[in-house]
C-alpha positions in Angstrom: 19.5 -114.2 35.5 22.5 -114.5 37.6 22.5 -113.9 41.4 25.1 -111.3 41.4 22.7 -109.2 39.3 19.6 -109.4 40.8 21.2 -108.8 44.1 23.8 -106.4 43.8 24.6 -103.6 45.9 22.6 -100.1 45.5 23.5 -97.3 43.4 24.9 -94.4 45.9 27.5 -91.9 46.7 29.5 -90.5 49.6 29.6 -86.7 50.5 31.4 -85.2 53.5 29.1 -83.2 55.4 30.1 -80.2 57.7 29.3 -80.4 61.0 25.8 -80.0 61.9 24.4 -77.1 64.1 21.5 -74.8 65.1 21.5 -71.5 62.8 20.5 -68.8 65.3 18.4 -66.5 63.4 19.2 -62.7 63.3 17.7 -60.6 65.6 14.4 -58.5 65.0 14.0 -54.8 64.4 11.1 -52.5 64.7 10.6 -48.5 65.5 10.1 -47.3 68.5 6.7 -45.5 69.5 7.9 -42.1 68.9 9.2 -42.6 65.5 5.7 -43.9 63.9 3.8 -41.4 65.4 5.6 -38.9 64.2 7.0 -39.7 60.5 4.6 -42.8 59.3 3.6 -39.8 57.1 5.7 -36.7 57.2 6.0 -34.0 55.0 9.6 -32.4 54.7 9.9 -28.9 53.2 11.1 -25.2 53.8 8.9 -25.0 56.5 9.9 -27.9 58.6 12.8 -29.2 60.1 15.5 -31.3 57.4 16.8 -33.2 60.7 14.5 -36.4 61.4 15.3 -37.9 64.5 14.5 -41.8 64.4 15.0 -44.4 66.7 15.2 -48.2 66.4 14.3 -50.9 68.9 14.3 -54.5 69.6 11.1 -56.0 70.4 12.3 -59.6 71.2 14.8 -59.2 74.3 15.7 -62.9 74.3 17.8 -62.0 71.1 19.6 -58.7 71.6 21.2 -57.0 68.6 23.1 -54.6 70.4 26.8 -54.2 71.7 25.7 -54.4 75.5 27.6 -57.4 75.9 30.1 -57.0 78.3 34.4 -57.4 77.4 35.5 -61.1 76.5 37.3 -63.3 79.3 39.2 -66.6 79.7 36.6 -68.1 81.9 34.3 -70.3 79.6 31.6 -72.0 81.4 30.2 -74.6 79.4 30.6 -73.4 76.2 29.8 -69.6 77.2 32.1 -67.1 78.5 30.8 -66.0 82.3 31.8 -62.1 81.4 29.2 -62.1 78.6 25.4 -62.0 77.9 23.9 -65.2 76.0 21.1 -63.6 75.0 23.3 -61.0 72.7 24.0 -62.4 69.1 27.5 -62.8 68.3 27.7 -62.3 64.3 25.5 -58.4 64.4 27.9 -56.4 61.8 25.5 -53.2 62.0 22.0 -51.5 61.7 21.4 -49.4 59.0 18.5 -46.8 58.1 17.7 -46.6 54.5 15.1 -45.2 51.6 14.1 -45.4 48.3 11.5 -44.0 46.2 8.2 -46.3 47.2 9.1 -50.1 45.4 11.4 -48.8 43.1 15.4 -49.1 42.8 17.6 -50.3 45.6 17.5 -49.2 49.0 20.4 -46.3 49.7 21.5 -45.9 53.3 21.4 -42.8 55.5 24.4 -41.0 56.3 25.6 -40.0 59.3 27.2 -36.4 59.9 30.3 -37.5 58.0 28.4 -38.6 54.9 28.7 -42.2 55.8 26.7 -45.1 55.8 25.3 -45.0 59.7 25.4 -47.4 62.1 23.0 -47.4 64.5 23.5 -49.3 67.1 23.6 -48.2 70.9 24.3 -49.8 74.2 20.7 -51.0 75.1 19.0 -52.1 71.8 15.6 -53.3 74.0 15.3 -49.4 74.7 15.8 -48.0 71.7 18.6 -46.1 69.4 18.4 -43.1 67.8 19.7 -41.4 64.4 19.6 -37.8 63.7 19.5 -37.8 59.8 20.0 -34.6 58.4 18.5 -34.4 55.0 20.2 -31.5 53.8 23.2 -33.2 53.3 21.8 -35.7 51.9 20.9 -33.7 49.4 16.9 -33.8 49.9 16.5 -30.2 50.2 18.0 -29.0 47.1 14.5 -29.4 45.1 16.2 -32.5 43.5 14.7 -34.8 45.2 10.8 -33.8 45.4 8.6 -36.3 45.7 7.7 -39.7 47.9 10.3 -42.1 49.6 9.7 -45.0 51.9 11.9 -45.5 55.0 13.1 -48.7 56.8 15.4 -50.2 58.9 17.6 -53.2 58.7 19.7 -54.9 60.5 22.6 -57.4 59.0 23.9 -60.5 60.1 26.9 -63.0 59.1 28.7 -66.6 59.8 25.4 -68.1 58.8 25.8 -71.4 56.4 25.5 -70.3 52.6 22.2 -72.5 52.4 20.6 -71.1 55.6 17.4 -69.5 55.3 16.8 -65.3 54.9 16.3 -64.8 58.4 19.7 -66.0 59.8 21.5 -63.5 57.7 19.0 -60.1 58.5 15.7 -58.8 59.1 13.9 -55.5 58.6 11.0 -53.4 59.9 7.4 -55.0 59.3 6.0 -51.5 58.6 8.0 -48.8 56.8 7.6 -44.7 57.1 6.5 -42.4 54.2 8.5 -39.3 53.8 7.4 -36.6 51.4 10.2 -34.0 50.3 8.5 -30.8 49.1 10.9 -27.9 49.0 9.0 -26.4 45.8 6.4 -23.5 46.1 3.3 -23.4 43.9 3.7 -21.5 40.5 1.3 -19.9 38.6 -0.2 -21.0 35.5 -3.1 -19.7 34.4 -5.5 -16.7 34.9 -8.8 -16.8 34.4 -12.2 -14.8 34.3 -15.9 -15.2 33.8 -18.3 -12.2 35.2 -16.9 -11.7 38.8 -15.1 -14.2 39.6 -11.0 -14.3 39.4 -9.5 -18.1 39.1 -5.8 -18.4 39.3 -4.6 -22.4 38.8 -1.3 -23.5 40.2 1.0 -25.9 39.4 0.1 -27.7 42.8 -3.0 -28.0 45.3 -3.0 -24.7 47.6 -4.5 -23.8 51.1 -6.3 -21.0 51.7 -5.4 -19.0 55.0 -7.8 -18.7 57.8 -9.0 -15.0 57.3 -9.2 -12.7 60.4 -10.1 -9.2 60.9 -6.7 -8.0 62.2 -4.8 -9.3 59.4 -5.6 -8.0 55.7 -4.3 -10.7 53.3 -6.1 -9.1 50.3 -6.3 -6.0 49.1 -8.7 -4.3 46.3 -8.7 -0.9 45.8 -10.4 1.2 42.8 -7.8 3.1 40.6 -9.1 4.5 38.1 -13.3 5.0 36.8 -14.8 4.7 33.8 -13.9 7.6 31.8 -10.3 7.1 32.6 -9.7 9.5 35.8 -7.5 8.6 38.3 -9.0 7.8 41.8 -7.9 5.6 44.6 -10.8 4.3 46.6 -9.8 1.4 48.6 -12.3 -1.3 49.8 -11.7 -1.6 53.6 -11.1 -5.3 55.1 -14.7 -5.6 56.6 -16.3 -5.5 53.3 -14.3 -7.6 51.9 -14.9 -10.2 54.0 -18.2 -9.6 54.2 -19.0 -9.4 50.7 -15.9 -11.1 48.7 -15.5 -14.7 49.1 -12.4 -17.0 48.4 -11.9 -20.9 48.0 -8.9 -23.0 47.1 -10.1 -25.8 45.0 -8.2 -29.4 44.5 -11.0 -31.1 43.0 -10.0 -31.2 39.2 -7.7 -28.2 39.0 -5.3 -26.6 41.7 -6.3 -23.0 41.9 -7.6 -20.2 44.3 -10.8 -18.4 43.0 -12.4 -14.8 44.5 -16.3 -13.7 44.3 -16.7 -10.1 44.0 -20.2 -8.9 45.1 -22.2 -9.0 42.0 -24.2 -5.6 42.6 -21.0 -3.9 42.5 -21.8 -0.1 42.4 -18.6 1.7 41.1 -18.1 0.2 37.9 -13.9 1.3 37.0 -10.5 -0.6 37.0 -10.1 -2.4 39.9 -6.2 -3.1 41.2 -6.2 -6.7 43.3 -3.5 -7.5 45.7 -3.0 -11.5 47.0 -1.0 -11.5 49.8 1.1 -9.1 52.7 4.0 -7.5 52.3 6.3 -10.3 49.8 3.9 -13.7 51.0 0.4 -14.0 49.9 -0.7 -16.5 52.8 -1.2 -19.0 50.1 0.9 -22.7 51.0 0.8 -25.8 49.3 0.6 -29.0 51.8 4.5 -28.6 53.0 3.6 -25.5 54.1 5.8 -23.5 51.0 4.5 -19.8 50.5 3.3 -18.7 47.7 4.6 -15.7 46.2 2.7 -12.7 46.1 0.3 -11.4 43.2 -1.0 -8.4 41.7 -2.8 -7.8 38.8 -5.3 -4.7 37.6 -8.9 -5.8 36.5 -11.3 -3.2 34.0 -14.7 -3.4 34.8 -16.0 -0.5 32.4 -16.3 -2.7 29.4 -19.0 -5.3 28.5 -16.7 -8.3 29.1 -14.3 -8.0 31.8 -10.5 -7.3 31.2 -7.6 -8.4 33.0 -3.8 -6.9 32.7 -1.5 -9.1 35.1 0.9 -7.1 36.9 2.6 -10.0 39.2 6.5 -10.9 37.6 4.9 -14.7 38.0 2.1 -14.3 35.4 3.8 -11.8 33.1 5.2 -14.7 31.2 1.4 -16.0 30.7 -0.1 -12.5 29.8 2.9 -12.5 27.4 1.9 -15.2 25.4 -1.6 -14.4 25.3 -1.0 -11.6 23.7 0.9 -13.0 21.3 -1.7 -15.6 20.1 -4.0 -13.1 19.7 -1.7 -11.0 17.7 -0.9 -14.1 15.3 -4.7 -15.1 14.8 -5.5 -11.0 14.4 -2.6 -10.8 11.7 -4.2 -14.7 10.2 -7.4 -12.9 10.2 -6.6 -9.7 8.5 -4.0 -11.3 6.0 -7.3 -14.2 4.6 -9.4 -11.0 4.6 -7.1 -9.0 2.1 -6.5 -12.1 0.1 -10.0 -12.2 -0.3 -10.1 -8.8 -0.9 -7.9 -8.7 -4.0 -9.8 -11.7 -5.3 -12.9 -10.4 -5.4 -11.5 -7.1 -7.5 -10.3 -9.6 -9.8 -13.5 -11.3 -10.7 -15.2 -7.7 -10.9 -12.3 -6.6 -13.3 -12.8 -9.5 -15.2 -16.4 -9.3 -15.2 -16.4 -5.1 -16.5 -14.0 -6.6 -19.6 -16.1 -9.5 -20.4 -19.5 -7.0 -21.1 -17.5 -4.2 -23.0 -16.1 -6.7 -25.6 -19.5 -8.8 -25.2 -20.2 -8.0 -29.2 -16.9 -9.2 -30.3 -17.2 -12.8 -28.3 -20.0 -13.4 -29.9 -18.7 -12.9 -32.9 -16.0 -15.2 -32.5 -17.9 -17.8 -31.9 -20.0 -18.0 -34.6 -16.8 -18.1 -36.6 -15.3 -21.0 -34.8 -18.4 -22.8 -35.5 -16.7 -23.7 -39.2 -13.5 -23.8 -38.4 -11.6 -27.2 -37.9 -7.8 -27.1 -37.2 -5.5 -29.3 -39.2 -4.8 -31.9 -36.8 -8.7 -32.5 -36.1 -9.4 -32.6 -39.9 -6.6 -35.5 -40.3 -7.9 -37.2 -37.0 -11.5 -37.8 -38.8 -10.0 -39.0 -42.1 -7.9 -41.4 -40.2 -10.9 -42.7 -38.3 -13.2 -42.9 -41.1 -11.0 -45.1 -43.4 -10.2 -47.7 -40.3 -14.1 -48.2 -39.7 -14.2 -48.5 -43.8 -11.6 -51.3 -43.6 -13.3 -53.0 -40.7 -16.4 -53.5 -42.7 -15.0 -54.8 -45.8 -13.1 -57.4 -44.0 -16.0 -58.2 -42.0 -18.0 -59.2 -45.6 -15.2 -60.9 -47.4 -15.0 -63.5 -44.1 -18.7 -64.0 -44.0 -18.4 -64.8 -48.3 -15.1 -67.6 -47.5 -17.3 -69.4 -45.7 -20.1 -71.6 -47.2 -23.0 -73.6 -46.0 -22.1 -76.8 -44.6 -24.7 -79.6 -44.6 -24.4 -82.4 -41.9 -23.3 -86.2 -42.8 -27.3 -87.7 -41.9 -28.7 -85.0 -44.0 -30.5 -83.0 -41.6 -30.4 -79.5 -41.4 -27.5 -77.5 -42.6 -25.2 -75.9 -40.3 -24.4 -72.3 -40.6 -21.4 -70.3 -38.7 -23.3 -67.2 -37.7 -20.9 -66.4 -34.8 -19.6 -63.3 -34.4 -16.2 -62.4 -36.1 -14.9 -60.7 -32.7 -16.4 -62.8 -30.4 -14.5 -64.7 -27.6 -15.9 -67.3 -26.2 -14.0 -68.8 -23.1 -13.9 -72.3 -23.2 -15.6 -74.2 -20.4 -13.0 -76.2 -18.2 -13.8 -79.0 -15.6 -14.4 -77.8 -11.9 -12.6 -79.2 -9.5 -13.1 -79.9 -5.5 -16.6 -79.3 -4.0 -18.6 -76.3 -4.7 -19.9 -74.6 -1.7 
């Protein structure tokens, strides 16, 4: 092996490298005190305010974010200018504040007043700066937009190298706020009743209100008795809430239930009222009222009627009446069907014993009679089984004994004339 072979020169190429300098990562971002405690879990509806005030800080003060660097000069000391603070970073572009529903899509920013992307960003970053977002023009409070979002804050960077790590280029909050947007109030859905107690289900969980004896939220009142005279007895606020009782249940359906007394004396129709004046005192958990309900309850018969007078439940009363009307009219339309049915069979029945004499009489005439086509069916059958035979003794006459070659004892062919026997073929493989 030659020399120049086994000691050539290594296998290598030249690339021209930028200059080589310290990345300085971008600065950090966090919320101030205020802003956690208040909307780490906040509920906006029609009940609250649509303006959150937030505010953003800077928890390391040896790397400012903010613009509270003072105006450029022409002194440069050492690579700094003496009119400015080191500690600010030069390449901040802005902060922005921004939401999504919670790890879904892409993060949207908040708008300022002019339905722009914000920027907030303030003199003294270490001591916080604040964004009033109003969510009303950002369409939150429209009822479009129901539902959870997640909240953070991010701050972006540039004039990092393109293969510098995350952190020179931005960073965001370590711990992001929960918003919930509920502008909708509970519907009702449902209206039920077993003995004495009234369910109502919503569409949502509801609270009940703290009931106090100067403020009648319910109402019941007695408007008519059993034998269908008007009266008006109303039941006065102490009894009811001495002897009614009320719950809002969450559990495994969203509804608001009331107990009437079960030794109620005055049997009649009963008129219940939830709510004062156009609110019932009903909310849901963004504090939305719930609309006020009325609906008229008969006591008289042996299972307990109720006619729905609220607008909201008209639409349920509606079509439960008109399922029962279509399984009545099912129910009447199978009985007449079987109706008409049964006075067929009797009709049939009446003819069949007055002409009982002449049945039988026909057949014991049918018992001799034979149409053409069965009489020709039998003549055709009888000389095919005729054939058969006679062929069957002339092949059994063509063929004779035959006696072996050694002389022992004859051979006859007694097989069968019809009979097929499959030959046996070799097997092959294993058998199992």
């Amino acid at each position: 092996m030659s020399r120049d072979l086994l000691y050539r020169d290594p296998i290598s190429d030249a690339y021209s490298l930028d200059d080589i300098k310290w990345q300085r990562e971008c600065p950090e971002i966090a919320w101030d005190e205020t802003t956690v405690n208040k909307y780490l879990y906040y509920i906006a509806s029609g009940a609250t305010s649509d303006v959150l005030d937030v505010s953003v800080m800077n928890p390391n003060p040896l790397n400012i974010w903010t613009s509270d660097k003072y105006e450029a000069s022409d002194t440069v000391r050492g690579g700094w200018d003496v009119n400015k603070d080191h500690l600010v970073h030069p390449n901040v572009k802005f902060v922005r504040v921004q939401f999504r529903r919670p790890g879904i899509g892409e993060w949207i920013s908040a708008w300022d007043d002019s339905k722009a992307s914000a920027d907030v960003t303030c003199g003294h970053s270490t001591s916080g700066c604040g964004l009033s977002w109003n969510l009303t023009k950002q369409y939150f409070m429209n009822g479009l937009r129901d539902g959870s979002w997640e909240i953070r804050a991010k701050i972006f960077c540039s004039g990092g190298a393109s293969t510098a790590p995350m952190s020179v280029f931005g960073s965001t909050t370590k711990e992001n706020l929960n918003l919930v947007v509920d502008v909708t109030s509970p519907k009702p859905i449902a209206l039920s009743v077993m003995d004495k107690l009234f369910v109502v289900e919503y569409t949502e969980p509801v609270i009940c209100p703290q009931l106090k004896t100067d403020e009648e939220i319910y109402q019941v009142t007695r408007i008519e008795d059993c034998d269908g005279n008007t009266t008006k007895e109303v039941i006065d606020w102490t009894t009811i809430l001495l002897q009614y009782s009320f719950r809002c249940i969450e559990d495994k359906i969203n509804a608001w239930t009331m107990q009437l007394p079960s030794d109620l004396d005055n049997q009649g129709k009963y008129q219940i009222i939830v709510g004062k004046n156009s609110t019932s005192g009903l909310t849901d958990v963004g504090g939305n009222v719930v609309a006020k309900m009325t609906f008229d309850v008969d006591f008289c018969s042996a299972s307990a009627t109720v006619a729905v007078v609220s607008s909201s439940l008209n639409s349920i009363n509606a079509v439960a009446a008109k399922s029962a009307a279509a399984v009545g009219n099912s129910k009447r339309s199978r009985r007449n069907k079987t109706d008409t049915q049964n006075e067929r069979v009797k009709g049939k029945n009446a003819a069949s014993s007055e002409l009982g004499v002449v049945k039988d009489e026909i057949a014991t005439s049918n018992l001799f009679t034979f149409a053409p086509s069965t009489l020709l069916a039998g003549i055709l059958a009888t000389t095919v089984v005729s054939a058969t035979i006679a062929f069957t003794i002339a092949r059994r006459i063509s063929h004779p004994i035959v006696t072996s070659i050694d002389g022992d004892s004859p051979y006859e062919d007694k097989k069968p004339l019809l009979e097929s026997t499959i030959p046996e073929q070799p097997a092959y493989g294993s058998v199992i």
